[in-house]
NUZA-609733 format. One record per residue: x, y, z of N, C-alpha, C in turn; chain. Coordinates in steps of 0.001 Angstrom, whole numbers, plus 500000, padded with zeros to 6 digits. Last residue first. Layout:
! NUZA-609733
+--------+--------+--------+--------+--------+--------+--------+--------+--------+-------+
:   n.c1 :   n.c2 :   n.c3 :  ca.c1 :  ca.c2 :  ca.c3 :   c.c1 :   c.c2 :   c.c3 : kette :
+--------+--------+--------+--------+--------+--------+--------+--------+--------+-------+
:      X :      Y :      Z :      X :      Y :      Z :      X :      Y :      Z :     A :
...
+--------+--------+--------+--------+--------+--------+--------+--------+--------+-------+
! end
This chain:
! NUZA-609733
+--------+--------+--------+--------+--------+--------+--------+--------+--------+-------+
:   n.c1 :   n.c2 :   n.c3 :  ca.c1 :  ca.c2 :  ca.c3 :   c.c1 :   c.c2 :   c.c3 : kette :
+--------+--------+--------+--------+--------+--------+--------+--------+--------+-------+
: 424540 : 561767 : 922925 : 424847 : 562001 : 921904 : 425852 : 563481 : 921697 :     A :
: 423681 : 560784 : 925014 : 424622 : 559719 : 923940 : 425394 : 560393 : 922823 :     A :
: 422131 : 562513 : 925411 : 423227 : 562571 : 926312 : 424387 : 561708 : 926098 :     A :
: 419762 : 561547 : 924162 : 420333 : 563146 : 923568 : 421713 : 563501 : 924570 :     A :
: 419310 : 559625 : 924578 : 419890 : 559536 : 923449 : 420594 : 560830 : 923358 :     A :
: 417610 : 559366 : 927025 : 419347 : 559535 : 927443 : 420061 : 559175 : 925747 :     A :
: 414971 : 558887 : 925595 : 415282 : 560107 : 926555 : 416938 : 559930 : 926698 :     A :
: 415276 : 556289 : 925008 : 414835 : 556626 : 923867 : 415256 : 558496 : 924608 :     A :
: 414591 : 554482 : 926825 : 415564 : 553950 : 926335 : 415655 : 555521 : 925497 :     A :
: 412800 : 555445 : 928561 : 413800 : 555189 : 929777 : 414971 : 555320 : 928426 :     A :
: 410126 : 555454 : 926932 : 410927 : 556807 : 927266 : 412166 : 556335 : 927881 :     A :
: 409102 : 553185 : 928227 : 409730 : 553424 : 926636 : 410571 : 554660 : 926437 :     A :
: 407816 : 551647 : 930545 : 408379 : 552824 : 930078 : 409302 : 552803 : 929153 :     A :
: 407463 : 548407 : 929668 : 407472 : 549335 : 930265 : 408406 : 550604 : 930563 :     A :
: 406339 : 546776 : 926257 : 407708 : 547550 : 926858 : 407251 : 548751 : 928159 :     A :
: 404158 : 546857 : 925115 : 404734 : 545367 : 925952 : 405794 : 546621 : 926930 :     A :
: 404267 : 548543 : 922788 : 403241 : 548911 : 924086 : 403718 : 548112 : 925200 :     A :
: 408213 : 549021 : 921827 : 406326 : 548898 : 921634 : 405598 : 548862 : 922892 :     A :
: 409949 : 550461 : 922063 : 408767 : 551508 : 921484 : 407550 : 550660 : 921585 :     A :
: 412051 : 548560 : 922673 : 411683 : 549848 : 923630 : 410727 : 550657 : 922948 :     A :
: 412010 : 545401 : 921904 : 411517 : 546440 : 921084 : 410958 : 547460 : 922364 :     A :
: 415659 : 543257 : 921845 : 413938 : 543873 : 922465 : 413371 : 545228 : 921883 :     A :
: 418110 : 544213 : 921778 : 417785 : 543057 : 921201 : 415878 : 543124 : 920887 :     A :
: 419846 : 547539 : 921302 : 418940 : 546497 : 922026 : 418245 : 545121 : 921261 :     A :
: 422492 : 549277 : 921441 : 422121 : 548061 : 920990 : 421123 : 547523 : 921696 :     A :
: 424926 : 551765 : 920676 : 424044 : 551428 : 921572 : 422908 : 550090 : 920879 :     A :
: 428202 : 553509 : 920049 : 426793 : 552143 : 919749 : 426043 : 552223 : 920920 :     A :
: 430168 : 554494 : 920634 : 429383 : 555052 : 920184 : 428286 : 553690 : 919315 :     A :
: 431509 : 553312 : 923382 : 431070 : 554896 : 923099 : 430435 : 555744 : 922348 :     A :
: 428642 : 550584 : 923355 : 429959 : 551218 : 923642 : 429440 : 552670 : 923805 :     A :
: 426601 : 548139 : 924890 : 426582 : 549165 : 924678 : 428617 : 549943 : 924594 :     A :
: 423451 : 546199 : 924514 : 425375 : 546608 : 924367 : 425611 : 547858 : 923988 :     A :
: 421218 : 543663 : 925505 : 421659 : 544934 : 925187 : 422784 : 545229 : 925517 :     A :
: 421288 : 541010 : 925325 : 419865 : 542143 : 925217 : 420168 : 543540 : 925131 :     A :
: 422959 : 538323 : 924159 : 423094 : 539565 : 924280 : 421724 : 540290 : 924407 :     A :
: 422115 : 535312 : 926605 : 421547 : 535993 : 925383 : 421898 : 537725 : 925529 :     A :
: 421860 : 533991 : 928988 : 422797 : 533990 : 928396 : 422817 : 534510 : 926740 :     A :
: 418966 : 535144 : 930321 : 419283 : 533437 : 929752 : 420380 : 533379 : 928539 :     A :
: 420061 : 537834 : 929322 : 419289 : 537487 : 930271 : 419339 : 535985 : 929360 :     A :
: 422685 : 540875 : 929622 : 422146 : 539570 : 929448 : 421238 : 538899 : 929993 :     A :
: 424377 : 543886 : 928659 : 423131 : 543238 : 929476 : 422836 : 541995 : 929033 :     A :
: 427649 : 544570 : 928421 : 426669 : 543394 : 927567 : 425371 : 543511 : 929000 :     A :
: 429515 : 545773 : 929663 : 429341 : 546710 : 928693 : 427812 : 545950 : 928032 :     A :
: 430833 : 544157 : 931144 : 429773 : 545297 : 932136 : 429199 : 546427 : 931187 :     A :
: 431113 : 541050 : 930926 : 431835 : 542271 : 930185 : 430184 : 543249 : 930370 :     A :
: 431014 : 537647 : 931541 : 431135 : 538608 : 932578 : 431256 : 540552 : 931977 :     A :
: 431118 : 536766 : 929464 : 430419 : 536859 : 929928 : 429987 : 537694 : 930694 :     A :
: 432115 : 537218 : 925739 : 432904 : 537323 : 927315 : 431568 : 537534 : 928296 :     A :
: 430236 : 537303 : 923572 : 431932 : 536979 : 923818 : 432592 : 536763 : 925094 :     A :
: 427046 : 536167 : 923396 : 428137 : 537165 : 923877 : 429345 : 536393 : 923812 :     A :
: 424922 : 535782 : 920715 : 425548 : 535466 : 922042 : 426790 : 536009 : 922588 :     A :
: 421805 : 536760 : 919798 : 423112 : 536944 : 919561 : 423643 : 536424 : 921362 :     A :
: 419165 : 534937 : 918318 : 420255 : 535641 : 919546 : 421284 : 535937 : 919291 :     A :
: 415899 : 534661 : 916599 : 417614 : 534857 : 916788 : 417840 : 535380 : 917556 :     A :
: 413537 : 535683 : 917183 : 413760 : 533728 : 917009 : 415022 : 533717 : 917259 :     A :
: 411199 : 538401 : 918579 : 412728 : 537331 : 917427 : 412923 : 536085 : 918165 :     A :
: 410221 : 540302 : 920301 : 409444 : 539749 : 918698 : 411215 : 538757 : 918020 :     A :
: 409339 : 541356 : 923338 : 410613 : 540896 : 922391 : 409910 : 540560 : 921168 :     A :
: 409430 : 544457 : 925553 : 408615 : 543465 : 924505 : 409810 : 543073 : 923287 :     A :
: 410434 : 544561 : 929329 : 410483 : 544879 : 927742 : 409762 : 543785 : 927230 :     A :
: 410824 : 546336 : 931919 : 410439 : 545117 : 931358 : 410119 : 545167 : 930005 :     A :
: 414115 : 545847 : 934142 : 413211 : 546451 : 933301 : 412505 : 545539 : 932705 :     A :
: 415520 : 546074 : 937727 : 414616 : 545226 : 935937 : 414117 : 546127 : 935162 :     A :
: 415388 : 548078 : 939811 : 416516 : 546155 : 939482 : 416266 : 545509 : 938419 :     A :
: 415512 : 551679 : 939514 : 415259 : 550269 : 938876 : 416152 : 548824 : 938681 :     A :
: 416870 : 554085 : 939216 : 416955 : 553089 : 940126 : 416314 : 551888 : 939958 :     A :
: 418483 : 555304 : 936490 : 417427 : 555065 : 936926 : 418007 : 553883 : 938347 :     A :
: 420204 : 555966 : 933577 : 419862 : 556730 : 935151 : 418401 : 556331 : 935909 :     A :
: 420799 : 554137 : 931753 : 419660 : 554151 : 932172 : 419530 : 555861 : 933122 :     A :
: 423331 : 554120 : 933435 : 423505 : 554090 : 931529 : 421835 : 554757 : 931606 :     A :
: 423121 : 553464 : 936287 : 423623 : 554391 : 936096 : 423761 : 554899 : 934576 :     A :
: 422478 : 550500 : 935215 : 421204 : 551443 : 936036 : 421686 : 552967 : 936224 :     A :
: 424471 : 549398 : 934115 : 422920 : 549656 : 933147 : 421694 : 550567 : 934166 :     A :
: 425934 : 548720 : 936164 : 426418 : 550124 : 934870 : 425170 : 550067 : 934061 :     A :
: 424714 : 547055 : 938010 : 424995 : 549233 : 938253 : 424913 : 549776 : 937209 :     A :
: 422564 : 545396 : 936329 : 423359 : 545657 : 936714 : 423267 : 547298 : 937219 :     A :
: 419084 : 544602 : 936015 : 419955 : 545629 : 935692 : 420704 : 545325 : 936545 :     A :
: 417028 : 542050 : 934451 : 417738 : 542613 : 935574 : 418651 : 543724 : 935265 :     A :
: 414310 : 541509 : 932338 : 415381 : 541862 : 932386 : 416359 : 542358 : 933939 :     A :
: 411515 : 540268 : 931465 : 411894 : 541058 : 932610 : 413402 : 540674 : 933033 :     A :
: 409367 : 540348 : 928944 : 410661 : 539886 : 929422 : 411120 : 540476 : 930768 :     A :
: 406567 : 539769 : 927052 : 406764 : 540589 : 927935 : 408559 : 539474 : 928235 :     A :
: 406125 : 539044 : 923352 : 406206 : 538628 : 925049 : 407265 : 539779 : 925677 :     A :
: 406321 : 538962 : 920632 : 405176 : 539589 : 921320 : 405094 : 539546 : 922862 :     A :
: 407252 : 536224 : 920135 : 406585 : 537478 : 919365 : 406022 : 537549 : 919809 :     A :
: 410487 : 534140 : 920515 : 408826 : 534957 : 921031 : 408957 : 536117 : 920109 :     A :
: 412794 : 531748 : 922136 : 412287 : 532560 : 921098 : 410567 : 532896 : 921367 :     A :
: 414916 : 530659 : 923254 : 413522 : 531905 : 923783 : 412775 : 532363 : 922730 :     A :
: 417509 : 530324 : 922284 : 416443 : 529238 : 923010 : 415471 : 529724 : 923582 :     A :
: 417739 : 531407 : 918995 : 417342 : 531569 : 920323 : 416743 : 530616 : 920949 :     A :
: 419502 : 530432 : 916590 : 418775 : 530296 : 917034 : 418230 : 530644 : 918448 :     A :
: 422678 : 532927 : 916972 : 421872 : 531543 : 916764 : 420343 : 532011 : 916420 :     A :
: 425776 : 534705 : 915707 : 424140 : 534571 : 915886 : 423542 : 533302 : 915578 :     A :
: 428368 : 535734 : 917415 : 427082 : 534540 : 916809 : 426143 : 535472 : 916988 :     A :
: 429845 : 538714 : 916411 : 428898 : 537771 : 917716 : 428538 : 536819 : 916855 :     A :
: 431355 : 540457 : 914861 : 431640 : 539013 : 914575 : 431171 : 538199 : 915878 :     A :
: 430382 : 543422 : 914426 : 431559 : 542705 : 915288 : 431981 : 540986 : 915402 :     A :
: 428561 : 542537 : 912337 : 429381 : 543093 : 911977 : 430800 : 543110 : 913082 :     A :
: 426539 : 541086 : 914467 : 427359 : 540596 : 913237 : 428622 : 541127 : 912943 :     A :
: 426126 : 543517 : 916232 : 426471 : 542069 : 916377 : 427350 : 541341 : 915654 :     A :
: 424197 : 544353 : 913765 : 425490 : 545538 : 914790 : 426885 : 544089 : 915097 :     A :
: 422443 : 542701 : 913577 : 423268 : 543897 : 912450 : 424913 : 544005 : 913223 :     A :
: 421221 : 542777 : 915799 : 421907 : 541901 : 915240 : 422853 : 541711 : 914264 :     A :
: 420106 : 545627 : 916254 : 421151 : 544777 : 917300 : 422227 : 543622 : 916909 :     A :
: 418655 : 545464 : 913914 : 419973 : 546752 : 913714 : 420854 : 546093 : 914561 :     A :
: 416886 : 543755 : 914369 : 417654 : 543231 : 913604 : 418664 : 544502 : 914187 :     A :
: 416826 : 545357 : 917445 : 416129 : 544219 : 916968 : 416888 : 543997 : 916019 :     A :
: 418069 : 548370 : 916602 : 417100 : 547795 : 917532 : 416796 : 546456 : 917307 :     A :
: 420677 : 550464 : 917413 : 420343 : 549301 : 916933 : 419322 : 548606 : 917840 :     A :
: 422627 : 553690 : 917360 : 421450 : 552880 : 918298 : 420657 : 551691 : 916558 :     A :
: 425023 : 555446 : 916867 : 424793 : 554256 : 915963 : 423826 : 553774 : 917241 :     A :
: 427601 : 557917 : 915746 : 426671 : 557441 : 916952 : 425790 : 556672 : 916053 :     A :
: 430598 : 557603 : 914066 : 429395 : 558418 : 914338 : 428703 : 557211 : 915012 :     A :
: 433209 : 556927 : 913888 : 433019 : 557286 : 915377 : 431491 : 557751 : 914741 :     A :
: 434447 : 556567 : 911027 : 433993 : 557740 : 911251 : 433751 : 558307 : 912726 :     A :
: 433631 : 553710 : 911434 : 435270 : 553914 : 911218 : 435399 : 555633 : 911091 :     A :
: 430994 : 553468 : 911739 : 431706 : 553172 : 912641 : 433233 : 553823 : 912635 :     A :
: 430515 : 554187 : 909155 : 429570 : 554766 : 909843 : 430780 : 554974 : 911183 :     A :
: 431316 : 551733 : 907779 : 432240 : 553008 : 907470 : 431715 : 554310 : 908605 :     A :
: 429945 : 549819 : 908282 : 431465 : 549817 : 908850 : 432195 : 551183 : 908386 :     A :
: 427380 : 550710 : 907246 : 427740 : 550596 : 908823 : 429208 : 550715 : 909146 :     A :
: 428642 : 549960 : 904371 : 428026 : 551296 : 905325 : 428045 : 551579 : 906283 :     A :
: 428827 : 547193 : 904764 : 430079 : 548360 : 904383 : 429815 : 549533 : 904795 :     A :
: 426003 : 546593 : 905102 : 427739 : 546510 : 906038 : 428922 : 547017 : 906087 :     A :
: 424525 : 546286 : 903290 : 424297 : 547930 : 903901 : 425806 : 547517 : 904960 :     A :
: 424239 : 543697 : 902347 : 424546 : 544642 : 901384 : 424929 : 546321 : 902295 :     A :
: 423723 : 541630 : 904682 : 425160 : 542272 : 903918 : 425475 : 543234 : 902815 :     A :
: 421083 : 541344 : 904846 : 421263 : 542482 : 904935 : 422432 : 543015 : 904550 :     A :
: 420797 : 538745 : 905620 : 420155 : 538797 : 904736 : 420694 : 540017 : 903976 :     A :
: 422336 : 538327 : 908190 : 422991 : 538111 : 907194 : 421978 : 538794 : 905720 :     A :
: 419810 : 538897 : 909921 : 420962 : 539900 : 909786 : 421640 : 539797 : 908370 :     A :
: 417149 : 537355 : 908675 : 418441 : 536931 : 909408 : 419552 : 538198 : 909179 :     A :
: 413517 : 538318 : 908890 : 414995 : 537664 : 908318 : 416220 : 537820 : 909302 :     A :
: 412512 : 541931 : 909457 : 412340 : 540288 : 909262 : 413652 : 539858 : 908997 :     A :
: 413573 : 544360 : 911948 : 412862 : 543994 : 910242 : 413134 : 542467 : 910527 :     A :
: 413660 : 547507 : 912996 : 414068 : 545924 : 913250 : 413500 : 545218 : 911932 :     A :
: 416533 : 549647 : 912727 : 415540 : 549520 : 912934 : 415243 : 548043 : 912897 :     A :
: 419279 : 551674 : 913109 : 419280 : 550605 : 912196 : 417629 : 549987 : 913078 :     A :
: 420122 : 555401 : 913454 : 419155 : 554051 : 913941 : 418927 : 552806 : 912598 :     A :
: 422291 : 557703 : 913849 : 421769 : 556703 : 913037 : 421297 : 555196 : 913708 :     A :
: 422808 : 561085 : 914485 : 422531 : 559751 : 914797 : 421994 : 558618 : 913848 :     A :
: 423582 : 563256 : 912890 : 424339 : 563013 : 913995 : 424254 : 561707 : 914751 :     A :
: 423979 : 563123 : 909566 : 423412 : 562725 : 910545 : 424220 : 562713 : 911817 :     A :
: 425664 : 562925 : 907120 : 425220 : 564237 : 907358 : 424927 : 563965 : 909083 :     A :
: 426196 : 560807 : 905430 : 426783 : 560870 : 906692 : 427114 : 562206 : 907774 :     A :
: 424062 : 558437 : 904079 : 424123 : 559989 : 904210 : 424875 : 560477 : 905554 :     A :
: 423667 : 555507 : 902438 : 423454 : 556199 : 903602 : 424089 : 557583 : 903772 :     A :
: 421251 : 554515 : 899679 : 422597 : 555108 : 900225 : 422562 : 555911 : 901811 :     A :
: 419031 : 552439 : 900422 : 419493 : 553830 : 900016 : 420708 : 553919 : 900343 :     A :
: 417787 : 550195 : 901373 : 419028 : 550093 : 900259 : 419224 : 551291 : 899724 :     A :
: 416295 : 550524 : 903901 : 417677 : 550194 : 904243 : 418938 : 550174 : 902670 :     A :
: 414704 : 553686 : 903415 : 414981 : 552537 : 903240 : 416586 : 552285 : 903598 :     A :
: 414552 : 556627 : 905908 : 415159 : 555916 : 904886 : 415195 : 554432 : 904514 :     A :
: 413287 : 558794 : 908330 : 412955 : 557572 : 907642 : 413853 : 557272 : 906628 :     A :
: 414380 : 561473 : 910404 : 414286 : 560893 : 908648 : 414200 : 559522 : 908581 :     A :
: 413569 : 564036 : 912943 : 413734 : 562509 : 912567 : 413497 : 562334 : 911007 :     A :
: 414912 : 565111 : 915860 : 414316 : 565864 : 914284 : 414851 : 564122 : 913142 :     A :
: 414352 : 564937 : 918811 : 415242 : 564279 : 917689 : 414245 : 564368 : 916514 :     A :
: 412894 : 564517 : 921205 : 413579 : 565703 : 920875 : 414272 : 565614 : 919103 :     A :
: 411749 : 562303 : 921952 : 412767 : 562476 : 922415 : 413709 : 563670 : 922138 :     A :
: 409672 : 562434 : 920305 : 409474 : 562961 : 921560 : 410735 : 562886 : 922595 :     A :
: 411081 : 561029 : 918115 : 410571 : 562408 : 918015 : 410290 : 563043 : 919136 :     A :
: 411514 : 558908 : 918904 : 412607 : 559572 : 918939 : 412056 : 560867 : 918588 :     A :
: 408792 : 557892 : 918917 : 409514 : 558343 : 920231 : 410596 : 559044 : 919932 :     A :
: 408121 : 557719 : 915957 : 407234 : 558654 : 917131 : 408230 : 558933 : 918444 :     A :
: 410266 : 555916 : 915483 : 410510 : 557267 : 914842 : 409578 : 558473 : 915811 :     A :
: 408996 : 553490 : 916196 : 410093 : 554126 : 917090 : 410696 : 555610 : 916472 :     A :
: 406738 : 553527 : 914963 : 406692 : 554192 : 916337 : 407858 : 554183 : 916927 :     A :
: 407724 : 553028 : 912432 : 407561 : 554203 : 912399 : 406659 : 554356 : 913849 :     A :
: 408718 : 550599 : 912632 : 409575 : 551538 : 912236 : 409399 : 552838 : 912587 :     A :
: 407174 : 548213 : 912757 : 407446 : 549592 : 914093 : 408260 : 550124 : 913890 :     A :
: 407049 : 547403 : 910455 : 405734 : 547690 : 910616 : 406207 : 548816 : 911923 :     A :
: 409566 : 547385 : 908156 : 409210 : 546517 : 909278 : 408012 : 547574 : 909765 :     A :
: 412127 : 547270 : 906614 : 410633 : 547220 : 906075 : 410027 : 546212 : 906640 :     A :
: 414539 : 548805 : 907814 : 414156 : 547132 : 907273 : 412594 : 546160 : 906750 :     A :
: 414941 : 551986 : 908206 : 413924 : 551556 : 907426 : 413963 : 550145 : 907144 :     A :
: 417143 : 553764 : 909416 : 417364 : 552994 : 908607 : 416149 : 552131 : 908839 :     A :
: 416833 : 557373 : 910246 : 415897 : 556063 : 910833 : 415841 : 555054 : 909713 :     A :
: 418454 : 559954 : 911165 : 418338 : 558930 : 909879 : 417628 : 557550 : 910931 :     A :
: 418598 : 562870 : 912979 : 418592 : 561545 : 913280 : 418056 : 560943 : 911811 :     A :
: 420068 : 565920 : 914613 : 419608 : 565287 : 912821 : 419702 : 563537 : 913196 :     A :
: 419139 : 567732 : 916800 : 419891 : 566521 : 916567 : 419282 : 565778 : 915378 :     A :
+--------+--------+--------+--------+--------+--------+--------+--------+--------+-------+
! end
């Protein structure tokens, strides 16, 4: 599985490239102002500084990524990325943190997405910005203090939180059911 690892010139770029590697996934690094290459079976938008908006140059890309159906996991900015480009707010977070543990609840459809029995998960966050959801109740959005944490379609996948870093319990949970995403 040919995976592109879009590069926001961010420091855990390259341990979430370690897991997708142990996830099986034959992995490529790329800056975010390269041209994107639509060779790939997967494409990871990675997390990086600044405000999504900063990034409107690579949107057309994404939106063409999308208008193709190719598979698309977003981590941190990529989430917000992603977000944007469907037209979520994005605020200020009333949580904001670097570096804190979170303990998330799981619905069914995130514990059957997951395959796992688990009522929480616990993850490491690093951002100031939220994205806020459209519809509250929508079994497709994980939420915690009314804040998107994770979304998911048929071919996106989206986390707000960082599943590679050490904070994050079991990291494998997010990074293992790619190859069934895919």
């Amino acid at each position: 599985m040919k995976t592109i690892l879009i590069d926001f010139e961010d420091s855990f770029t390259f341990n979430i490239a370690s897991h997708l590697k142990k996830a099986g996934l034959q992995v490529t690094v790329e800056n975010w102002q390269k041209k994107i290459n639509h060779d790939y079976d997967l494409y990871v938008l990675g997390p990086g500084p600044g405000h999504p908006r900063d990034y409107q140059k690579i949107f057309s890309e994404i939106k063409d990524l999308r208008s193709i159906e190719k598979k698309i996991l977003g981590i941190c900015l990529g989430h917000q990325i992603l977000a944007l480009i469907d037209e979520y707010e994005i605020v200020s977070s009333k949580n904001k943190c670097h570096g804190q543990q979170e303990k998330i609840h799981l619905n069914q459809t995130w514990k059957n997405f997951f395959n796992t029995d688990q009522d929480h998960i616990i993850v490491q966050r690093y951002n100031s910005l939220a994205v806020i959801p459209k519809v509250i109740n929508d079994e497709d959005i994980l939420l915690s203090h009314n804040e998107v944490m994770a979304r998911k379609t048929k071919n996106l996948i989206s986390y707000q939180f960082h599943p590679e870093s050490i904070g994050t319990i079991n990291p494998q949970l997010f990074f293992n059911h790619l190859r069934n995403f895919l």
